[in-house]
C-alpha positions as CSV (number, residue, x, y, z in Angstrom):
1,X,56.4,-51.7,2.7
2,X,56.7,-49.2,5.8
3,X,54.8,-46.7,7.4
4,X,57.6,-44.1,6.1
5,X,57.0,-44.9,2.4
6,X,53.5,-44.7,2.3
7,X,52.4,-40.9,1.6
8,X,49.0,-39.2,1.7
9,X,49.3,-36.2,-0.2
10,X,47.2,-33.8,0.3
11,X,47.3,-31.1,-2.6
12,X,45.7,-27.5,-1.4
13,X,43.0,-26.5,-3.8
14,X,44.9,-22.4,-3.7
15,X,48.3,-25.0,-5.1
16,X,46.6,-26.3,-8.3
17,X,45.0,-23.3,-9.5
18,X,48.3,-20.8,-9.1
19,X,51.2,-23.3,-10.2
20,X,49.9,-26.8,-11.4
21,X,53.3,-27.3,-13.0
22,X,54.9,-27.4,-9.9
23,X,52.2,-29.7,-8.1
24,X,52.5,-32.4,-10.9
25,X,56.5,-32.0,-10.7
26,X,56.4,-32.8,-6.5
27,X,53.5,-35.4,-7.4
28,X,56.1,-37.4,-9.9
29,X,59.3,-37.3,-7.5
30,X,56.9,-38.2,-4.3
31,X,55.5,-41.5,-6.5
32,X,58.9,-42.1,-7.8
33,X,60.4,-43.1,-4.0
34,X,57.2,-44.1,-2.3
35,X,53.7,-45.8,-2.2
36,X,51.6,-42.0,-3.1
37,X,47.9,-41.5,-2.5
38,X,47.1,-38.3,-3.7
39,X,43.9,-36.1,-1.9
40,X,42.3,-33.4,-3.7
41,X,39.8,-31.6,-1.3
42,X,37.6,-28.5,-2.7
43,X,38.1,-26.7,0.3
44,X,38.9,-26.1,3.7
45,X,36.4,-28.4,5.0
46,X,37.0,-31.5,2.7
47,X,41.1,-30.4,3.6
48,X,40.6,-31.3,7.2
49,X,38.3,-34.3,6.2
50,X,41.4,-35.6,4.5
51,X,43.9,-35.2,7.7
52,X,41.8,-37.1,9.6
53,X,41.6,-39.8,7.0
54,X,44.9,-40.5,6.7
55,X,45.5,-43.7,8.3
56,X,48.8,-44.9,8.8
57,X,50.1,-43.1,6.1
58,X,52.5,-40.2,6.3
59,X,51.0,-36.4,5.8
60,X,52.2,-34.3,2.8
61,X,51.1,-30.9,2.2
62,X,51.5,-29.4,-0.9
63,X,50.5,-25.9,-0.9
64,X,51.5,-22.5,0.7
65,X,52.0,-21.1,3.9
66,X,48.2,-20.8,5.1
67,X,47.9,-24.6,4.0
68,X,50.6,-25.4,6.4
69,X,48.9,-23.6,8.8
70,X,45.3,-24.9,8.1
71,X,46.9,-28.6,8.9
72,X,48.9,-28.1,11.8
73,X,45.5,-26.2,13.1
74,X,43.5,-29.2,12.5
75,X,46.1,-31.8,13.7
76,X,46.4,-29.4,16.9
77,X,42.6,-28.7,17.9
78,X,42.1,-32.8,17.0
79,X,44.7,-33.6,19.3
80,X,46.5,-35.4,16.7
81,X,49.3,-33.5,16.3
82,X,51.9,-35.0,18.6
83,X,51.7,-38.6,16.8
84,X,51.7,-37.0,13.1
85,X,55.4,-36.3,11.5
86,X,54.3,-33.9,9.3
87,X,56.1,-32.9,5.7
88,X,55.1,-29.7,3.1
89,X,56.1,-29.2,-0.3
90,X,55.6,-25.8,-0.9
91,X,54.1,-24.3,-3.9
92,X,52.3,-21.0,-4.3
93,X,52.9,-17.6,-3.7
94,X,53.2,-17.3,-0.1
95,X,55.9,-19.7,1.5
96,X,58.2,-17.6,3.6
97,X,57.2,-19.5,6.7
98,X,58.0,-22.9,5.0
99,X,61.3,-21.5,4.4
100,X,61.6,-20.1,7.4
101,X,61.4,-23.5,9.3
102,X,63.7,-25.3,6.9
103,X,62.0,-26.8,4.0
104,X,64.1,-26.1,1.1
105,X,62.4,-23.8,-2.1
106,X,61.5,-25.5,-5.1
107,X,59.3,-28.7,-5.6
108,X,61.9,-31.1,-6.6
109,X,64.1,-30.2,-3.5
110,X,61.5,-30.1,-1.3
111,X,59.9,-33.2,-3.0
112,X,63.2,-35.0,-1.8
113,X,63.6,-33.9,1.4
114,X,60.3,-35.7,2.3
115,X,61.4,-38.7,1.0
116,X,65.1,-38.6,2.6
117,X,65.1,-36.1,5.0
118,X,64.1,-36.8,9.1
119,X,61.6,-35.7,11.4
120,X,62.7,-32.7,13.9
121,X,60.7,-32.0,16.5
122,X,59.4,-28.0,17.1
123,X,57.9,-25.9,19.7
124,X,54.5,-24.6,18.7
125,X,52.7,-21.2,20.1
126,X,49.4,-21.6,21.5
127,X,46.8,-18.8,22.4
128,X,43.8,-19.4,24.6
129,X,41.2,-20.2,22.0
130,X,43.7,-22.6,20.3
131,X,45.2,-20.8,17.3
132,X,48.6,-21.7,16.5
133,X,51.7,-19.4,15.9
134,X,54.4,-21.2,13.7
135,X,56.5,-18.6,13.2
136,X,56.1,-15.0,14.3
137,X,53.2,-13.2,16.3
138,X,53.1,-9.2,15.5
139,X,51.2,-6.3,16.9
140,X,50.1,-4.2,14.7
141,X,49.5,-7.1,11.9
142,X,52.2,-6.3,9.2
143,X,51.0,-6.5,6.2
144,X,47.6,-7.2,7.3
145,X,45.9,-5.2,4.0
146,X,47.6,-8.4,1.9
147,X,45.9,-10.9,4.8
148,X,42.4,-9.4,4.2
149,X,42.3,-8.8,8.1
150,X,40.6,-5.9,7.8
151,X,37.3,-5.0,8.6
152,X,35.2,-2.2,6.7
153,X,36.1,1.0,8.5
154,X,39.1,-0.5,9.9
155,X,42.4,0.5,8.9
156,X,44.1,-3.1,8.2
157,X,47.4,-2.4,9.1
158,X,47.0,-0.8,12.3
159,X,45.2,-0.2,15.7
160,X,42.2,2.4,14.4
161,X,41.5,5.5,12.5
162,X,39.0,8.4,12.8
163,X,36.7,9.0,10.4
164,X,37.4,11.9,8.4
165,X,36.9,14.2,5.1
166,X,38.6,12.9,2.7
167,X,39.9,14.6,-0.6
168,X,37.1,13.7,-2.5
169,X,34.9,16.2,-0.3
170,X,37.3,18.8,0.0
171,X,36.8,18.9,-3.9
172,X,33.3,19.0,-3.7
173,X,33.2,21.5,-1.3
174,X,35.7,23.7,-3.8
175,X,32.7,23.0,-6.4
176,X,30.2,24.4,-4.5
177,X,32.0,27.6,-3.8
178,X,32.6,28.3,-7.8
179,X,28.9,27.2,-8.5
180,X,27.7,29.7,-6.2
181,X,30.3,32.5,-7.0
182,X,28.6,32.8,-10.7
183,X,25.3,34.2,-9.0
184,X,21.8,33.0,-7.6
185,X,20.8,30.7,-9.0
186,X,16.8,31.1,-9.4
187,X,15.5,30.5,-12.7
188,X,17.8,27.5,-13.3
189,X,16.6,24.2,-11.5
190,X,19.3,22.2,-13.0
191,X,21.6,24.4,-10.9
192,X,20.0,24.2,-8.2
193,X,20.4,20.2,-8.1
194,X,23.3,19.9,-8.9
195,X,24.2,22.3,-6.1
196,X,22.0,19.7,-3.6
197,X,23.9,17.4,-4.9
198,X,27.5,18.4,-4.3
199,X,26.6,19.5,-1.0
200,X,25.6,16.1,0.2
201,X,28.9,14.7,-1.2
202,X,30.9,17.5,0.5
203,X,29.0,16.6,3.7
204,X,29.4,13.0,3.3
205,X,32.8,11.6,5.8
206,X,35.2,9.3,3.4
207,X,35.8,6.1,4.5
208,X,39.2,5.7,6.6
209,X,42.2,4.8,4.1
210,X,43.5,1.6,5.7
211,X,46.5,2.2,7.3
212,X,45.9,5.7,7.9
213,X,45.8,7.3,11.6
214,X,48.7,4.3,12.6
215,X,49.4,5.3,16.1
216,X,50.7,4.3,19.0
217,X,48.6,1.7,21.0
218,X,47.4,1.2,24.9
219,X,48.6,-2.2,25.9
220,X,49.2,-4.3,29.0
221,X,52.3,-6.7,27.9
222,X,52.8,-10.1,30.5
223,X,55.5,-12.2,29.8
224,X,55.5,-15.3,32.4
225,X,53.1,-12.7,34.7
226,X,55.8,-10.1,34.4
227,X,54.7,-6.5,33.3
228,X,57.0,-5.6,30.5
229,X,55.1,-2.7,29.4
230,X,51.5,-1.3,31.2
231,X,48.8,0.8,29.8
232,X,50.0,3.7,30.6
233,X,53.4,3.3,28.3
234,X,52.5,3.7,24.4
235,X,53.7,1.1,22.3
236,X,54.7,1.0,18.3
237,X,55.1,-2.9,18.2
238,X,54.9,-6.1,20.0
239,X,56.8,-9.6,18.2
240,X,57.0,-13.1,19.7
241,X,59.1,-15.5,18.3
242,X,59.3,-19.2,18.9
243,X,62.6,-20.2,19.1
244,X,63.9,-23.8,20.8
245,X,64.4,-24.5,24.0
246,X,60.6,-23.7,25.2
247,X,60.3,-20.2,25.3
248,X,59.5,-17.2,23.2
249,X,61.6,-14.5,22.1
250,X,59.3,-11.5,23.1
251,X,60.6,-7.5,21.7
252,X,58.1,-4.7,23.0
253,X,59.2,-1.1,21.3
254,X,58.0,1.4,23.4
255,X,56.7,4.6,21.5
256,X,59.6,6.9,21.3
257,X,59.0,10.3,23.4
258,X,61.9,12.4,22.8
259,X,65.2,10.4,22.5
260,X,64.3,6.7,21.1
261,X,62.8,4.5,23.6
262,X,64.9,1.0,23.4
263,X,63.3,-2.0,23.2
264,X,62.2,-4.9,25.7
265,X,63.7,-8.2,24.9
266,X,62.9,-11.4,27.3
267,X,61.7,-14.4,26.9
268,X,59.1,-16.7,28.2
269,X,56.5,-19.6,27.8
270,X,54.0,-17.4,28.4
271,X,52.8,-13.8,26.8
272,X,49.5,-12.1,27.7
273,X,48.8,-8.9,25.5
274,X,45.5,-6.9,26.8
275,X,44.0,-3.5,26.5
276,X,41.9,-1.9,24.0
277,X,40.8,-3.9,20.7
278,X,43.7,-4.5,19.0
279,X,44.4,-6.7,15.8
280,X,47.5,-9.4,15.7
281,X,48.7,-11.5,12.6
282,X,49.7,-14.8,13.8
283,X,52.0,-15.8,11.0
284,X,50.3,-15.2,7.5
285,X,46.9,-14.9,9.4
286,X,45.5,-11.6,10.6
287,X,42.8,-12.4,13.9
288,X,40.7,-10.0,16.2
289,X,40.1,-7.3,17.1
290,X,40.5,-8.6,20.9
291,X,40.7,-7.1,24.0
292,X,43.0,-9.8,25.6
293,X,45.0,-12.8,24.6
294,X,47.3,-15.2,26.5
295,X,50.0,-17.5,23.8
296,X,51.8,-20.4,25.4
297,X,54.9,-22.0,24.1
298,X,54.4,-25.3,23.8
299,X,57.8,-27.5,23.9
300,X,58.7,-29.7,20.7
301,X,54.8,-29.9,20.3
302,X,55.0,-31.1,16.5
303,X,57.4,-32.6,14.0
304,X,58.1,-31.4,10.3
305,X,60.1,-33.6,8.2
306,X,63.7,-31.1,6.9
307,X,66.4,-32.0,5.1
308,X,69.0,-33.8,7.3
């Protein structure tokens, strides 16, 4: 029996909690058309113990789009990644960046295609403290309240907010003003606490709504040492997209002033994005904040098995 028709199959712990139906469905077609041994890690760290235990056999990931990511992290920062042909069936909720690389939806389809289809070869996006880009890089993380990249205080969908009083204390503050307009209040203690304590809840700042005080951001945009867009031009959004030929596809847009700014499209093997803190999300992973980061295209730096 070959190489090719032995299969480790690693099944993501997030995969058989959400849609078990679907893992034993890809688990019966897999065994049907090759030699399986199936891997069930708790966790991250038992998920990476299983790459690196896979011998000879090929890798299948069964899971969503962060497990695809966790394995092509590993593979990359173990220096494995070139030798591995790597294949995904996936299952859960997230799997738009399977999709978008060519797996075909639904476990039986994509079951097959890792038995039939053939190995293509991809360029991979590297930043300097070796994370991996897949798909899409964006700046302000979209959808980064869904990611959990937030931070407490931070607003998670964009590049800060000032603290503020919120609605809660404008209320309280109303309170105090009808509690006091019925009179003085000596003779009634109870009135006077509960006038303490609605002042120290009109005088306490809310916490910032995440997403609110989205702004234009200060950045310092290289692409192959070129500056597309300096600090002193606001900008609404950076995305880099791998694409083939070993470069990105790179679109500044400039913050409108006036008549619509149009945006900056080149592209490069190299982007460098600097300037004050700023959070990216790096396919479905939201990282930072950071102060400067260099991504590098790397040329056909890993294969995924697709349909052929």
């Amino acid at each position: 029996m070959s190489a090719r028709d032995q299969l480790l199959v690693v099944i993501d712990p997030v995969a058989r909690r959400t849609d078990g139906e679907s893992v034993r469905i890809a688990k019966d077609v897999l065994s049907a058309g090759a030699a399986v041994r199936v891997c069930l890690p708790d966790g991250p760290e038992d998920f990476t113990k299983a790459l690196a235990r896979r011998g000879t056999r090929r890798l299948v990931v069964v899971g969503d789009d962060r497990a695809l990511l966790r394995a092509v992290g590993s593979l990359h920062r173990d220096r494995e990644l070139a030798g591995c042909a790597l294949s995904v069936v996936p299952v859960g909720a997230s799997q738009t960046l399977a999709r978008g690389l060519g797996v075909p939806p639904g476990a039986v389809a994509a079951a097959r295609a890792v038995l039939e289809g053939a190995e293509r070869r991809l360029d991979l996006l590297v930043d300097d403290s070796d994370g991996v880009v897949l798909g899409d890089l964006r700046i302000p993380p979209v959808g980064a309240a869904e990611g959990g990249g937030g931070g407490a205080g931070v607003p998670a969908g964009g590049f800060g907010a000032e603290g503020s009083t919120g609605e809660g204390a404008r209320i309280s503050a109303r309170a105090v003003s009808r509690v006091t307009a019925g009179g003085p209040a000596e003779g009634h203690p109870w009135l006077r606490t509960c006038q303490s304590f609605v002042r120290t809840l009109a005088s306490r700042p809310s916490r910032p709504v995440p997403g609110a005080g989205r702004g234009p951001a200060r950045l310092r945009i290289e692409a192959d040492g070129v500056v597309l867009v300096d600090l002193d031009q606001p900008v609404e959004s950076v995305r880099v997209t791998t694409v083939d030929g070993g470069l990105a596809q790179v679109e500044v847009r400039p913050a409108s002033v006036g008549a619509e700014a149009a945006p900056v499209r080149v592209r490069a093997g190299t982007v460098t994005v600097s300037g004050p803190d700023f959070r990216y999300r790096a396919d479905a992973v939201v990282a930072g904040p950071v102060r400067t980061r260099t991504w590098t295209v790397h040329p056909l730096a890993w294969g995924l098995t697709l349909p052929r």
